[in-house]
C-alpha positions as CSV (number, residue, x, y, z in Angstrom):
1,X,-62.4,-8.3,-0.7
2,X,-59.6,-5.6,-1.3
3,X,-60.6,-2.6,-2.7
4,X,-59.6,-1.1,-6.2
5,X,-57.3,1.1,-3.7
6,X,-55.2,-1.6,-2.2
7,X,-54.5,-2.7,-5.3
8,X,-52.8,-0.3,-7.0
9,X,-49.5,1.1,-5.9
10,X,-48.0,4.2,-7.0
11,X,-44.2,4.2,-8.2
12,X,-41.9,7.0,-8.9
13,X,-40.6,6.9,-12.3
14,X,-37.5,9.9,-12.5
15,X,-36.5,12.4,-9.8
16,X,-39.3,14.8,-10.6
17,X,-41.6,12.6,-8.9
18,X,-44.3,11.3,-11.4
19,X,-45.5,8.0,-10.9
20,X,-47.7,5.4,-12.7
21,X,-49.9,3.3,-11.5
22,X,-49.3,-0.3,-11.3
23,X,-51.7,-3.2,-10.7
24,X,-49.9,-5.6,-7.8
25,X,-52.6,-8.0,-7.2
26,X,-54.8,-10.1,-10.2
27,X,-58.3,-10.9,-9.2
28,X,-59.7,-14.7,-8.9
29,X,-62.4,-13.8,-11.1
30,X,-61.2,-15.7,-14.9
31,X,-62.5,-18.3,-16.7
32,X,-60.5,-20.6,-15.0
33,X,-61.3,-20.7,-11.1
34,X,-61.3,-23.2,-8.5
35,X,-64.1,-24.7,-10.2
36,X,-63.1,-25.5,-13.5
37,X,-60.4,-27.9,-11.9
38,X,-60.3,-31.8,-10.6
39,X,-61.2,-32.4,-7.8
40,X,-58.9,-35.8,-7.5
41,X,-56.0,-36.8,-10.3
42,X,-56.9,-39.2,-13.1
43,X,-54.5,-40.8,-15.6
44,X,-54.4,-38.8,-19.0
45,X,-55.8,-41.0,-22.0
46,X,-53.9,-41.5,-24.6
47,X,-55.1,-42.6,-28.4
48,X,-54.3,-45.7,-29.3
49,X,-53.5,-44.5,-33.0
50,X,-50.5,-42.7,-31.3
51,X,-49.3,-45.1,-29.2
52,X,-49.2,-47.6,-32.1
53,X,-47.4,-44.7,-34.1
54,X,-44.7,-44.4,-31.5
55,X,-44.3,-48.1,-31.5
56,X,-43.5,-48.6,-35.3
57,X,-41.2,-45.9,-34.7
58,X,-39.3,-47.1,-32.0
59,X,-39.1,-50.3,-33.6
60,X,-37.8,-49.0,-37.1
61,X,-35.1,-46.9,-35.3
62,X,-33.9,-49.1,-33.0
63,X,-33.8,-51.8,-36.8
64,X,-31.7,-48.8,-37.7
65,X,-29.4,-48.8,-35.0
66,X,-28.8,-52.6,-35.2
67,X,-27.9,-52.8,-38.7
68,X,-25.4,-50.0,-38.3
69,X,-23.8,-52.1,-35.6
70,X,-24.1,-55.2,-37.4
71,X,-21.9,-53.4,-40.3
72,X,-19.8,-51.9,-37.8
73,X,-19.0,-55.2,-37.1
74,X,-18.7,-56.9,-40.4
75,X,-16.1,-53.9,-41.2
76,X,-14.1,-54.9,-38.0
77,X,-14.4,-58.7,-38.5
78,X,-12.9,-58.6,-42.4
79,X,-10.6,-55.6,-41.6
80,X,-7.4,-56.4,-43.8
81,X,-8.6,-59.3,-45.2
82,X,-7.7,-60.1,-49.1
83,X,-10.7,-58.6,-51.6
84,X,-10.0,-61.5,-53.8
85,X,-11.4,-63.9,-51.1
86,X,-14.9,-62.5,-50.3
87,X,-15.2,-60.6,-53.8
88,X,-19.2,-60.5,-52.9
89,X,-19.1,-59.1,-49.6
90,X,-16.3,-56.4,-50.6
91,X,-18.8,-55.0,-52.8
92,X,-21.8,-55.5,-50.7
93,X,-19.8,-53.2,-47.9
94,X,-18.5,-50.5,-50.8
95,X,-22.2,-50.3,-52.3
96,X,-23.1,-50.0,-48.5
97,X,-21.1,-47.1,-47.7
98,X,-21.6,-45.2,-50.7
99,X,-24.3,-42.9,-51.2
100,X,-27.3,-43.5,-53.4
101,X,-29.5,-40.4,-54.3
């Protein structure tokens, strides 16, 4: 084992040669040694409450994302057609792209 004196090394701080010392070198001895840790690798556990959290959440954005893309594509399918012909679905797409607070 080093001693206290090998671990310490003096550096000049300004031309008038003071110094500090500096620790270089952290002992092994913390709450967390060698054997505190595995010995082999395990899969981390995860809580099924979470998983099934993720899930819902996945599934309501990507329900999101296909509604936006299913009125993307009503907009490009009736693009320039008459109002007077699909009264009902002209105001289904205005009261779907206005804002509601």
């Amino acid at each position: 084992m080093p001693t206290p004196q090998g671990l310490i090394q003096r550096i000049p701080l300004l031309e008038i040669r003071q110094s500090y010392e500096k620790p270089t070198l952290q002992t092994a001895l913390t709450p967390n040694s060698d054997e505190s840790w595995l010995k082999e690798p395990r899969t981390a556990q995860r809580n099924k409450l979470w998983s099934l959290c993720d899930i819902l959440i996945d599934l309501l954005l990507t329900g999101c994302c296909t509604l936006f893309l299913v009125f993307a594509f009503l907009v490009r399918a009736f693009d320039g057609a008459q109002v007077e012909d699909n009264k009902t679905l002209a105001e289904a797409l205005t009261r779907a792209t206005t804002y509601v607070s």
